[in-house]
C-alpha positions in Angstrom: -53.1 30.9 -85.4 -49.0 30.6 -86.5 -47.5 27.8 -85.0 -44.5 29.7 -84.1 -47.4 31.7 -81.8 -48.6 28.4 -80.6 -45.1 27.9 -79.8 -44.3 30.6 -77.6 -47.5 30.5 -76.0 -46.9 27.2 -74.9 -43.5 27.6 -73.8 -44.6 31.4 -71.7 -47.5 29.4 -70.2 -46.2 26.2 -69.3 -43.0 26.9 -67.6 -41.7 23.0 -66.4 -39.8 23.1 -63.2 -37.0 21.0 -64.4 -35.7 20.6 -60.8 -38.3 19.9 -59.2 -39.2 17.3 -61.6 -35.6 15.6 -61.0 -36.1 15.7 -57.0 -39.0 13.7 -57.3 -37.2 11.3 -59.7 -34.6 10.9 -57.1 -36.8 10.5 -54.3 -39.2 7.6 -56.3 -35.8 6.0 -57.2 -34.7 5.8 -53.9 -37.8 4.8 -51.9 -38.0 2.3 -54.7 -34.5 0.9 -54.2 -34.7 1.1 -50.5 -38.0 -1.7 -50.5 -36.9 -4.6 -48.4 -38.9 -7.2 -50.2 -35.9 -8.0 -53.0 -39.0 -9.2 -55.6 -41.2 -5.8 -55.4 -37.4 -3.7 -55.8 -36.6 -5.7 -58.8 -40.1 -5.2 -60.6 -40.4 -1.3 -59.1 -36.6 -0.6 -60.8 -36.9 -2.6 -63.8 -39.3 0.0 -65.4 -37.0 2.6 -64.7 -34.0 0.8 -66.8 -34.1 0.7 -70.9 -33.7 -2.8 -71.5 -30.2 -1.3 -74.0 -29.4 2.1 -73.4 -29.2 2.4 -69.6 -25.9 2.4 -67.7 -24.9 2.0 -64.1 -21.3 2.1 -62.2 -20.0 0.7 -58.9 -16.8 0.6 -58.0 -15.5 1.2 -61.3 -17.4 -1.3 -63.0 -19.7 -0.5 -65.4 -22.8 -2.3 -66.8 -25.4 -1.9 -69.8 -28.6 -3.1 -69.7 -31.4 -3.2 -67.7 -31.2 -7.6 -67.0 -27.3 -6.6 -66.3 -27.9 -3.9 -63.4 -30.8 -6.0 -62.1 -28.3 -8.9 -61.7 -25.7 -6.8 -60.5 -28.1 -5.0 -57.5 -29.0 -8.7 -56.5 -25.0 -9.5 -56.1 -24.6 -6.7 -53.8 -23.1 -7.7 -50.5 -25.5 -5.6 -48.7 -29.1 -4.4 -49.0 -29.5 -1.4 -46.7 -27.3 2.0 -47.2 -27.2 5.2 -45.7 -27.0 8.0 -48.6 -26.1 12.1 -47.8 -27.1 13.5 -51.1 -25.0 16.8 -51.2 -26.1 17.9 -54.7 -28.8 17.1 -57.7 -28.2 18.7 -60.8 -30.8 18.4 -63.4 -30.3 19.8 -67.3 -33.4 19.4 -70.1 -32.3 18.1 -73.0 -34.5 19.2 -76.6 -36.3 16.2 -76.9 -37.7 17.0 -73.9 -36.2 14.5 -71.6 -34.5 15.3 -68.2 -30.8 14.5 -67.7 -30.5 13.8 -63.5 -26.7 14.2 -61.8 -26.7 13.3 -58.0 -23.6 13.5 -56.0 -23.1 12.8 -52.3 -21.7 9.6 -50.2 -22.7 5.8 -49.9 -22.3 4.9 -46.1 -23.0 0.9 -45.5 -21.8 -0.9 -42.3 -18.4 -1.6 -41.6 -17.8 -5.2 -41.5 -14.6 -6.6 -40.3 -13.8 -9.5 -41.9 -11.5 -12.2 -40.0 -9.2 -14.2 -41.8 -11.1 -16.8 -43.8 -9.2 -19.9 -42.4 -10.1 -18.8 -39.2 -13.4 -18.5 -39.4 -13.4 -21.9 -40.9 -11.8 -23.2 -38.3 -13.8 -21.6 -35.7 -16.9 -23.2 -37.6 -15.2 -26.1 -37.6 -14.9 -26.4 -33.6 -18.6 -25.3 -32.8 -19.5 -27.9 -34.6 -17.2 -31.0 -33.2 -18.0 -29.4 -29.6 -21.6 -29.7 -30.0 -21.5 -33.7 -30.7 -18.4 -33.7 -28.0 -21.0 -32.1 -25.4 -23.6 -34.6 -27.0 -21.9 -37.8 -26.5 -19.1 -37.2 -23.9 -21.1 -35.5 -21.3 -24.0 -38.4 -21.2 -22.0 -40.7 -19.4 -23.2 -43.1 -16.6 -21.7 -42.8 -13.3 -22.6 -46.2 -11.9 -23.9 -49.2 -12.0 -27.4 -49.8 -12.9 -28.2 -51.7 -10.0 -25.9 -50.1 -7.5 -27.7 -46.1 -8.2 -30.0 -44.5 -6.1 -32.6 -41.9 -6.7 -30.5 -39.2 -6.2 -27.5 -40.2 -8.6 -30.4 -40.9 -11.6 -31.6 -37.6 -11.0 -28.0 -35.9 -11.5 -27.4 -38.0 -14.4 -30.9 -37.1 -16.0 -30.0 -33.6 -15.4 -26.6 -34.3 -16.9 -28.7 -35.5 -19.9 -30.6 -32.8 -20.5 -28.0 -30.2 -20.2 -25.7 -31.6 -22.7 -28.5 -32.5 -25.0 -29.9 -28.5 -24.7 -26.6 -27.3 -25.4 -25.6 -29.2 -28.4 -29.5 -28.4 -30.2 -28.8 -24.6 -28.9 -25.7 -24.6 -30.7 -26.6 -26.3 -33.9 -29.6 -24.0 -34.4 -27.7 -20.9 -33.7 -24.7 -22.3 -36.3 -27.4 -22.9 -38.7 -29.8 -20.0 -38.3 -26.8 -17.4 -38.6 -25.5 -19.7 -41.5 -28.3 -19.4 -43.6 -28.8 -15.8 -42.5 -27.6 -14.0 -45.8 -30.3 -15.1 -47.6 -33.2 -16.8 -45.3 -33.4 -13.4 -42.9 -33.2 -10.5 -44.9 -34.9 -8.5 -42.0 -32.3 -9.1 -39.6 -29.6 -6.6 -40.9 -27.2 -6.0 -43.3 -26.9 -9.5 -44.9 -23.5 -11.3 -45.4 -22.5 -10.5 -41.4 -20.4 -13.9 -41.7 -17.5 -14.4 -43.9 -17.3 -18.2 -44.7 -21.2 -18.1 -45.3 -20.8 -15.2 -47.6 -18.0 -16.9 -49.7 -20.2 -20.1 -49.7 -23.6 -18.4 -50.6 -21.7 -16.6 -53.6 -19.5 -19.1 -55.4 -21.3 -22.6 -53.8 -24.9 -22.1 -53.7 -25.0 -19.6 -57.4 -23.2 -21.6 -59.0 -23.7 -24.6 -57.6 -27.4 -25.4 -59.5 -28.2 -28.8 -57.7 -28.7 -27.3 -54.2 -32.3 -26.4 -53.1 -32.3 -24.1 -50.4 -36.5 -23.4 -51.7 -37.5 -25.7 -48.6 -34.8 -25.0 -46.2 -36.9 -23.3 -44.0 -39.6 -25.4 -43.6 -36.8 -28.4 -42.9 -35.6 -26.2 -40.4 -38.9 -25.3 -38.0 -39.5 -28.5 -38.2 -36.1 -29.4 -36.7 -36.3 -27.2 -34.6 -40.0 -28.2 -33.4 -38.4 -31.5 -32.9 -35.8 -30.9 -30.7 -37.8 -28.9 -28.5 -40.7 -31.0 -28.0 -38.3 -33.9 -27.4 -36.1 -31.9 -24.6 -39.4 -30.8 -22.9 -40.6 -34.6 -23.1 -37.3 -35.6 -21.3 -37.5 -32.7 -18.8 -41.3 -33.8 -18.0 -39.7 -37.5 -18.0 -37.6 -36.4 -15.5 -39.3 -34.2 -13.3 -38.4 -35.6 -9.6 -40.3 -35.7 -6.2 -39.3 -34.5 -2.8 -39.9 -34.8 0.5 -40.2 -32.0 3.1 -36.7 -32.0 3.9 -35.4 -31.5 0.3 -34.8 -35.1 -0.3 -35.3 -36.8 -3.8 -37.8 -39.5 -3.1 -38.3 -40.1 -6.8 -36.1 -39.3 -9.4 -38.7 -39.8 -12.6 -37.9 -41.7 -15.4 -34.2 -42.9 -15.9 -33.3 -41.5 -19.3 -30.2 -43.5 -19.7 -32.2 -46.7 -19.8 -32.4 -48.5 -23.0 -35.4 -49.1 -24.9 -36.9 -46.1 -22.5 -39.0 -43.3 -24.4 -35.9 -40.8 -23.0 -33.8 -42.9 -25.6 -36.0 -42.3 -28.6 -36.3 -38.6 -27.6 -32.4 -38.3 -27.5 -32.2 -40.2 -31.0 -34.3 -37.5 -32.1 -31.8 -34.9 -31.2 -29.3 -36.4 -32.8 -31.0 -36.9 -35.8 -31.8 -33.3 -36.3 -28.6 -31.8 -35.1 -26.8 -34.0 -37.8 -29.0 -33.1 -40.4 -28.7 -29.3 -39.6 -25.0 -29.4 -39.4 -24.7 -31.4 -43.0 -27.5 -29.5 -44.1 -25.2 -26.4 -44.5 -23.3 -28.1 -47.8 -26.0 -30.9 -49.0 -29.8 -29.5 -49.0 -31.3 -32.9 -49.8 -30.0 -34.6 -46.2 -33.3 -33.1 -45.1 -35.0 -36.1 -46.5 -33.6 -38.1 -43.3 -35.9 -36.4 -41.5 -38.4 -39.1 -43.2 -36.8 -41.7 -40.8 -38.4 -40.3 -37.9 -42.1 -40.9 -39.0 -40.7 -44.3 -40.6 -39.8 -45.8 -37.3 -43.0 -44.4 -35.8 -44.8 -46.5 -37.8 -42.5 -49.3 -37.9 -42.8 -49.2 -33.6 -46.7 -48.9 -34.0 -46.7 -51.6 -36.7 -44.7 -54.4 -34.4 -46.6 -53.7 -31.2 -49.8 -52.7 -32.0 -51.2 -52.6 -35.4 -49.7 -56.0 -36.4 -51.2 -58.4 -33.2 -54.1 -56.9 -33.9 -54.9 -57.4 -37.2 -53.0 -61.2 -37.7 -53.9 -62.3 -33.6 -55.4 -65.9 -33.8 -58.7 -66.8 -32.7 -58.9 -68.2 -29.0 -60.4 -71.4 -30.0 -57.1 -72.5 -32.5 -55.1 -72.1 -30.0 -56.7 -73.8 -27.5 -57.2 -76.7 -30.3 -53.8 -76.7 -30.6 -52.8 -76.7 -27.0 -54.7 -80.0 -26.8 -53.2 -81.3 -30.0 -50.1 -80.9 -28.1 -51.0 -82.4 -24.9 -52.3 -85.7 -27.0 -48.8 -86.1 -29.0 -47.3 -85.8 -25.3 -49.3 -88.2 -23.8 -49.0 -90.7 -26.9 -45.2 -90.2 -26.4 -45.6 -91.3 -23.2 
């Protein structure tokens, strides 16, 4: 046969729905582009991109490339959007490639930023009042010798109030902190201004912070703090009598060298590394001090007598090598 017959056969037989083809486009770009899990996105889009000849514009800034509008959806200040697609326009083109237009309107949430030196300050003051609460609020109100049952128990309650609200606050100030970047499923991303401006131009460009174990460093503080509050509230768990009376207040947690003091170093511990842990990633290596002194307790007061305690007999030799130099003396 011709091939000008072959031609128009083709082309009467084989009519392509350029439209729909260009809906379905748009619909596979989108539910592409709309995957929460950043790494699956960036592979789905970059085989939509040519690595030269593809072109993207936001907000008046244009880019080439397909690394250079990867890089520029991963600097977007938000990851979720609401799109009302008004209009699709799709045109063949002779080589028989599909040319796709789609108007309509970008909606993300409104965010209202505060000015930046008062959010610093603000950050600034939940974290001075969480060591204020710490330290100023565990106070003794008497003298050791002088307090009753009653007066422990308030001050062990004092205790752990203070302690539970300085850990609440330190994890909340760190968990929404970190939350542009460590919990992506919680919303729309940069919902804090100061942590925004510090995740862009601090932790980019900044190469020597390591944010790969943060969250790991974090459940475990936060594993730490708890059990140690619910160790002091078991500590401290008082006894009454029928009429209402404290008859035994527990465990003074104010008393040195008690287990309640270790538990509180604990706290303190964490909530410091938290706080610091917003600017300096490898403070979470002073977490190692807790198991250190663990060991170092276990080491002086029971693995060391055991293993280097003298037999009965030397000493009892030397007992009576004492008593002889005595009675020689003598």
């Amino acid at each position: 046969l011709p091939k000008a017959f072959i031609s128009l056969y083709l082309t009467m037989n084989f009519n392509v729905d350029f439209e729909a083809i260009g809906n379905a486009f748009v619909q596979h770009y989108y539910r592409t582009f709309d995957n929460p899990d950043p790494n699956a996105r960036t592979a789905g889009l970059s085989d939509l991109y040519d690595p030269l000849n593809s072109y993207m514009t936001f907000e008046g800034v244009q880019v080439k490339g397909r690394q250079a509008i990867l890089e520029k959806f991963a600097s977007l200040p938000f990851r979720s959007i609401k799109r009302a697609i008004t209009k699709t326009d799709c045109q063949p083109f002779p080589d028989g490639s599909v040319i796709i237009a789609v108007m309509g309107q970008l909606q993300v949430v409104k965010i209202i930023y505060e000015p930046f030196f008062y959010r610093f300050y603000w950050r600034l003051v939940i974290s001075y009042l969480s060591f204020v609460v710490m330290f100023a609020m565990n106070t003794k109100l008497g003298k050791t010798a002088t307090r009753g049952q009653k007066q422990i128990h308030e001050e062990n309650m004092t205790v752990l109030r203070s302690y539970s609200l300085a850990s609440g606050i330190i994890i909340v100030k760190f968990f929404y902190f970190f939350s542009p970047f460590l919990h992506q499923h919680f919303g729309n991303g940069c919902v804090d201004l100061l942590a925004f401006f510090w995740y862009k131009f601090y932790i980019i460009e900044n190469a020597e912070f390591d944010y790969s174990y943060i969250e790991f460093a974090f459940a475990i503080c936060v594993i730490l703090q708890i059990a140690s509050l619910l160790t002091m509230r078991s500590m401290a768990k008082c006894v009454r009598n029928e009429k209402g009376q404290i008859t035994d207040a527990g465990l003074d947690l104010n008393q040195n060298d008690s287990f309640g003091e270790y538990c509180k170093d604990i706290i303190i511990i964490c909530c410091f590394t938290l706080l610091v842990g917003c600017f300096w990633s490898k403070i979470f290596w002073l977490l190692l001090i807790i198991p250190a002194f663990i060991f170092y307790k276990l080491w002086t007061t029971i693995l060391a007598p055991w293993f280097f305690v003298q037999p009965v007999e030397e000493d009892d030799s030397k007992k009576l090598k004492k008593k002889e130099k005595k009675l020689r003396r003598m």
